[in-house]
N, C-alpha and C positions, 0 to 999 in steps of 0.2 A: 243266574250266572251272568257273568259283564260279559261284552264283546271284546274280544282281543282282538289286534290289528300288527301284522310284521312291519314295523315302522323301520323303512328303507335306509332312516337315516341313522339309527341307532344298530339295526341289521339281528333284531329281536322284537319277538313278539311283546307287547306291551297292551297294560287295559286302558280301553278305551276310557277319558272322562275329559266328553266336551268342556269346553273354557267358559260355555253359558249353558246351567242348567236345561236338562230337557231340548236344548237347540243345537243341530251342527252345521256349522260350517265347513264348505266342499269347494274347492277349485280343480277345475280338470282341464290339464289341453285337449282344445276343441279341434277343427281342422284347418287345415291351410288349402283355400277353395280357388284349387285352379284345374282341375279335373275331376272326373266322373269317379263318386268313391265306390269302390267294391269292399267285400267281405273281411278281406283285413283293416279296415278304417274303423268297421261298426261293431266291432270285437270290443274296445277300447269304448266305446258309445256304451254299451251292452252291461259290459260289467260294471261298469260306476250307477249305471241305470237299475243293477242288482241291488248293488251294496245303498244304493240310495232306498232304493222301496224295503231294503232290510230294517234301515233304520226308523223307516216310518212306520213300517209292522210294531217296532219295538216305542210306538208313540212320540219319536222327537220329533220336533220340526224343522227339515230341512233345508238350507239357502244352499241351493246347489248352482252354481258358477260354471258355465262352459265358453269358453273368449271361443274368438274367430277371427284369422289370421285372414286377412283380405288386402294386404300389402306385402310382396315378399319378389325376391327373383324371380320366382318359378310363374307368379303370376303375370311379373313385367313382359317375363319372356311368351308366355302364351296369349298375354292380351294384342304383342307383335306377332303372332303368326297369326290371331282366329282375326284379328280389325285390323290390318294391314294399313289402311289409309284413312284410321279413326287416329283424332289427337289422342295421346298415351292416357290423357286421364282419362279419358270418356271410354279409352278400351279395358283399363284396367277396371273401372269399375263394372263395366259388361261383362266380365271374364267372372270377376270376384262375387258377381249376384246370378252371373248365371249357374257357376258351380255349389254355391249356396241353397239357392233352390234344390235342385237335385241331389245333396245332401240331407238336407231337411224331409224331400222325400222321401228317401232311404231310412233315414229313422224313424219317422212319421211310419213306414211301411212294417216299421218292426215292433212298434209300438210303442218305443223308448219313448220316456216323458219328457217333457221338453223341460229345458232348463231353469230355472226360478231368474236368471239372467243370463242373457248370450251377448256379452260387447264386443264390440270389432275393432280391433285394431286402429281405422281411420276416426274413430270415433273419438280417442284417445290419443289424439297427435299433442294439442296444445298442452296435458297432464301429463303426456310425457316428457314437454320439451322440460315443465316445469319441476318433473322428478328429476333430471340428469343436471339442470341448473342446481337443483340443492346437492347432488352428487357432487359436482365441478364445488361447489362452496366448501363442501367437508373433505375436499382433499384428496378423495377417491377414486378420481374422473379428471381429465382435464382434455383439451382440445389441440388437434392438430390436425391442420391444414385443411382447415372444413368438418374433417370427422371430431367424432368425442370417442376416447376411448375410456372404457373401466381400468384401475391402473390393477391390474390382481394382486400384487404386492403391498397392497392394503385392506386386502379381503381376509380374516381373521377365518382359519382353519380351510383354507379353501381345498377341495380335494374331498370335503369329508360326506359328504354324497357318496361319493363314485369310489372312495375309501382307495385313495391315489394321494401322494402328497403332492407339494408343489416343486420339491426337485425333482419328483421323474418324471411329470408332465413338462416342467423344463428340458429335462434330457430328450423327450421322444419329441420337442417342438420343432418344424420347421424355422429354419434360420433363413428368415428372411424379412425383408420391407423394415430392415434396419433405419435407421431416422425416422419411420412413419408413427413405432409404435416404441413405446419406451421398455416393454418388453414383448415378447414374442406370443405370450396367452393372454395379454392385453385382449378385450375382445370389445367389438361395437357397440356403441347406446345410440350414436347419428352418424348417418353415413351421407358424405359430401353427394349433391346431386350429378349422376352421368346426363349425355345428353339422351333426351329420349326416355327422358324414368321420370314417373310421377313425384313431385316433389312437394315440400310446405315451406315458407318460410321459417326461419330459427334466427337467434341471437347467433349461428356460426354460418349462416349463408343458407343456400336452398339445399335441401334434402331431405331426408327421411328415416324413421330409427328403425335401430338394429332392431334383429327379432326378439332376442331377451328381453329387452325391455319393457314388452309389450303386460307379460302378465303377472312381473310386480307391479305394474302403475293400476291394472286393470285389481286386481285381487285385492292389493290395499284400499281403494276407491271403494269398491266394494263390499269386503268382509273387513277391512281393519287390518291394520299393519301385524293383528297376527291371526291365524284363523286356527279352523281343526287338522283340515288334511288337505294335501295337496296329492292330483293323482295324476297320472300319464305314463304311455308306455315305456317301458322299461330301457328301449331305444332313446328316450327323452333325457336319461340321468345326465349322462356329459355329453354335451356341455351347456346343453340347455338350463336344465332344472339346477344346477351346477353354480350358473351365473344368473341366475334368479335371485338362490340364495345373498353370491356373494353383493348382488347387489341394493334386494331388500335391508340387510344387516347392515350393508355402508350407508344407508340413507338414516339408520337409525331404529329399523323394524325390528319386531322379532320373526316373525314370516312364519310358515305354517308349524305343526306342532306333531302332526303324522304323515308320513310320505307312502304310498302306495301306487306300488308300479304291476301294469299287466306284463305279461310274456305274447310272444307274437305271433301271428301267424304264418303258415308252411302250406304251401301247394308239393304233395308230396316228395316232401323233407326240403323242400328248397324255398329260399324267399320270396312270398311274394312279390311282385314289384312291375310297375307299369313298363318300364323299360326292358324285361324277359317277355315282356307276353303272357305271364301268365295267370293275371289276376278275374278273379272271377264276381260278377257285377249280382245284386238280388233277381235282377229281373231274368238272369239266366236260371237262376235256381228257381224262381217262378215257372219259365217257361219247360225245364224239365220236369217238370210238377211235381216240386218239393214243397210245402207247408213252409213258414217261416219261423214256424216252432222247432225245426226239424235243425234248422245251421242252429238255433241257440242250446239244443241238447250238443250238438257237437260242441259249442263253448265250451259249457259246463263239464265238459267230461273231464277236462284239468282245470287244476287249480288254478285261480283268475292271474299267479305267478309265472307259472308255468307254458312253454310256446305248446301252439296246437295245430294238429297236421291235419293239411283238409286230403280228403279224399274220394272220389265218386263213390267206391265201393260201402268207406265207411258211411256213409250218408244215406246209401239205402240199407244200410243195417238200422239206423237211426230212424228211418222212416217207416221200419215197420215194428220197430218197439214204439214208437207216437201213435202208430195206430191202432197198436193195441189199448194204450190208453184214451183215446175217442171212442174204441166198439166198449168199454168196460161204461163212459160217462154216459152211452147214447143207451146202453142198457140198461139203467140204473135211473135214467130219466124219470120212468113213472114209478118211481118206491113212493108212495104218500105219507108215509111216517119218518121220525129221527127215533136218535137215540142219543143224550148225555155223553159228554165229554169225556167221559171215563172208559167208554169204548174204545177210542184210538187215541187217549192220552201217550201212550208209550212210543206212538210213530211220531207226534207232535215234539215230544219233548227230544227223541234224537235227531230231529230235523233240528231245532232249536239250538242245540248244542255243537252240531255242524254248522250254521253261520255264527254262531258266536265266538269258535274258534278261526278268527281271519277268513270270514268269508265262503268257510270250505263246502263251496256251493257241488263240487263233485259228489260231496259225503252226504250232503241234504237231496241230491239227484236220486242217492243211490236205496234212501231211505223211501222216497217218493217212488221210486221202481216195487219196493219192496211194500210199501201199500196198493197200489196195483197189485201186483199178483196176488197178495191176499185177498181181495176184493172178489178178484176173479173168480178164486176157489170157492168165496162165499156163494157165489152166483151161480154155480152148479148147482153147489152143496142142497142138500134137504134139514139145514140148520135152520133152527123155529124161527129164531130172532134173525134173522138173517136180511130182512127189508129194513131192519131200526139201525144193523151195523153196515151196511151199504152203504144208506143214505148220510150217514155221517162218515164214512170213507170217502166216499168220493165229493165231500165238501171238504173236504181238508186236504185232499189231490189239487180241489183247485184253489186252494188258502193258499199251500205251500207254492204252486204253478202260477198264484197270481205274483208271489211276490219274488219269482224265477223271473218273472215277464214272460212268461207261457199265459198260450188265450185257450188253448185247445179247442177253438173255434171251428167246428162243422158248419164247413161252407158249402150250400147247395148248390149244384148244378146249375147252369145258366139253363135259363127255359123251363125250368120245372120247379112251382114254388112248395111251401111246407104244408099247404093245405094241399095242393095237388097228388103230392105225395101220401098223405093221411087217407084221401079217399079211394086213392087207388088199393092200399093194404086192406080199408075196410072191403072193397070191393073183392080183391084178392080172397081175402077170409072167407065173403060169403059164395063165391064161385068154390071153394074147397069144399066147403059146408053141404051146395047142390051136386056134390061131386062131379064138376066142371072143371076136370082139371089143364085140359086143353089150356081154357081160357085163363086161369087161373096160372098156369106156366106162359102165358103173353103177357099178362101183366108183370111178373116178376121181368122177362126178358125187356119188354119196352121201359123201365126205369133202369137197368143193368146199360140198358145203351143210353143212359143220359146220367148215370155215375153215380147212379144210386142202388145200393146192395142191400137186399131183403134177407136177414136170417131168421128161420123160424124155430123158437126156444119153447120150451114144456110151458112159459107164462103168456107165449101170444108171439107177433111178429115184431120185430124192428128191425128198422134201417139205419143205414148208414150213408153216409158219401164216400165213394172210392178214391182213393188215396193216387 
């Protein structure tokens, strides 16, 4: 079966067929690093980090593209309040790498892979000046009073993203900065230098380019004037991705070939956003001791289209369905035999079928739930074969979990290592054996106070780490 993809711009499902055998090319908006990202930034991170290890399950090779916006207002204006009395440039760029870091570790922390290319914006000044010169050549573009503007009335179908024409975008435009722009959805490629804003020299004086511009210069550079798929939040359509298009096409491109956009995140039911208060950072869901398997099951539970509501209560619901899948791997650890693919072909093949159909990584969640619990039952059960179908269950929980970006990583206790652990069970066992059982309830009580939980099953002890 092909992969199909709901291509944003057509607004239908469509099968996939990369433009180079065997190879896809990926372009995603990356972030704009001028504060601490929380949980709604790595949503977006997350899912293209899916669909990308989907692809690679299925053998292609990936050029996955993630830019980084490191020039922008938001950053001018924070690099003036965090370096007050550092020159603009040397603060912007201390703003721009220090929010960068801390990004990088946020997804580093989550285990998303890192991109096959990350360009930045400042990287890309002089191929920008040199994309909007060939703009201003073809007609498309021209200059006023320092800035360059796209002229939109030479963007061929413009609207058809956001599936808006261009007279109702006309009709809902503000009317204003008459003389500045020859029309009103006219938008920026270079914007004239203010005082106090990092700037570069250009053929129109000092300044700096709009944000559009940024990653058609960066995507074609990169992947070629036209690629596979272009992806970014759904927030992104207009007028971003919008005037991307219109102005890959006026330079002459074809520009990308599949659009797919995520839906957003909700701090229960309301947007998030730094400006409410109420965005929420990994390192709080660390420190309420959450797993970080635990937010990407909440991902998962819509459709990567679809917005998704965070909320404490659902998150400990989630936390202890993930746990059940850790006590089912940590028991299942010692099975010393397999079994043939023909055992859980049929959990395989509906997993398969659910990312094939646009990603529908909810429906491959639900299938992966649904081999756990059978697992489970196995693991009672007094079925013969019952270690040959285990051990190939629970390798294909983490087949399908590696390529969710699930580690389902048991993480010991601080102070107490895996061998410490082993001896004290052995130890435990044989204090039960002398029927000692005193001491044999110390042991289990002194690893319970350092986060390790002993169950004892009809085939022997194991533990766990508490959750």
């Amino acid at each position: 079966m092909s992969i199909k993809i709901y291509n944003s711009l057509s607004r239908k499902k469509e099968e996939f067929k990369p433009l180079r055998k065997g190879k896809v090319s990926m372009y995603v908006c990356g972030p704009t690093v001028y504060g601490e990202p929380h949980i709604g930034h790595v949503r977006s991170a997350y899912i293209f980090d899916v669909i990308r290890r989907y692809f690679e399950s299925k053998k292609y090779k990936v050029k996955f593209v993630r830019n980084v916006t490191d020039i922008d207002d938001k950053i001018i204006n924070k690099a003036k309040e965090e370096f007050k009395n550092e020159d603009i440039n040397i603060a912007v760029k201390k703003v721009s790498e220090k929010y960068l870091k801390a990004y990088h570790e946020c997804i580093d922390e989550l285990g998303i892979k890192k991109p096959t290319h990350e360009p930045k914006a400042t990287e890309y000044i002089k191929k920008m000046i040199a994309f909007i010169q060939k703009l201003i050549k073809k007609g498309v573009a021209y200059e006023s009073g320092g800035d360059v503007y796209f002229d939109i009335t030479k963007a061929i179908g413009y609207g058809k993203l956001s599936n808006q024409s261009l007279e109702m975008l006309e009709s809902g435009s503000k009317k204003d900065q008459i003389g500045i722009k020859h029309n009103q959805l006219d938008f920026a490629l270079w914007k004239k230098a203010k005082p106090d804003e990092r700037s570069w020299n250009s053929p129109w004086g000092q300044g700096r380019p709009g944000w559009h511009i940024e990653c058609s210069v960066m995507s074609s550079d990169i992947l070629g004037s036209q690629f596979d798929i272009h992806g970014g939040g759904i927030d992104l359509i207009f007028p971003h991705h919008e005037n991307e298009i219109a102005q890959s096409e006026g330079a002459g491109g074809k520009f990308a070939r599949y659009w797919i956009h995520n839906g957003l995140l909700t701090i229960n039911k309301e947007k998030m956003a730094k400006s409410l208060g109420n965005f929420i950072t990994i390192n709080e869901l660390e420190d309420r001791g959450y797993p970080l398997d635990v937010l990407k099951l909440l991902f998962l539970q819509s459709h990567y289209s679809h917005p998704v509501d965070f909320t404490w209560e659902r998150m400990e619901e989630l936390k202890k369905a993930y746990e059940r899948i850790l006590i089912l791997v940590d028991k299942a650890k010692g099975v010393q035999s397999g079994l043939g693919e023909e055992g859980m072909l049929m959990y395989k093949q509906q997993f398969t079928e659910a990312m094939d159909d646009d990603f529908n990584a909810a429906k491959a969640l639900a299938v992966l739930f649904d081999l756990v619990a059978r697992c489970n039952k196995l693991l009672e059960s007094d079925q013969e074969n019952k270690q040959f179908m285990l051990r190939r269950g629970v390798e294909l929980i983490k087949e399908m979990g590696g390529i969710l970006g699930l580690s389902f990583k048991q993480e010991i206790a601080k102070g107490v290592s895996v061998e410490e652990i082993d001896e004290k069970v052995k130890l435990r066992s044989e204090c039960k054996q002398k029927k000692k059982f005193d001491q044999a309830d110390s042991i289990r009580k002194d690893l319970e106070a350092k986060g390790i939980i002993l169950e004892d099953t009809k085939d022997g002890t194991t533990w766990r780490r508490k959750l």
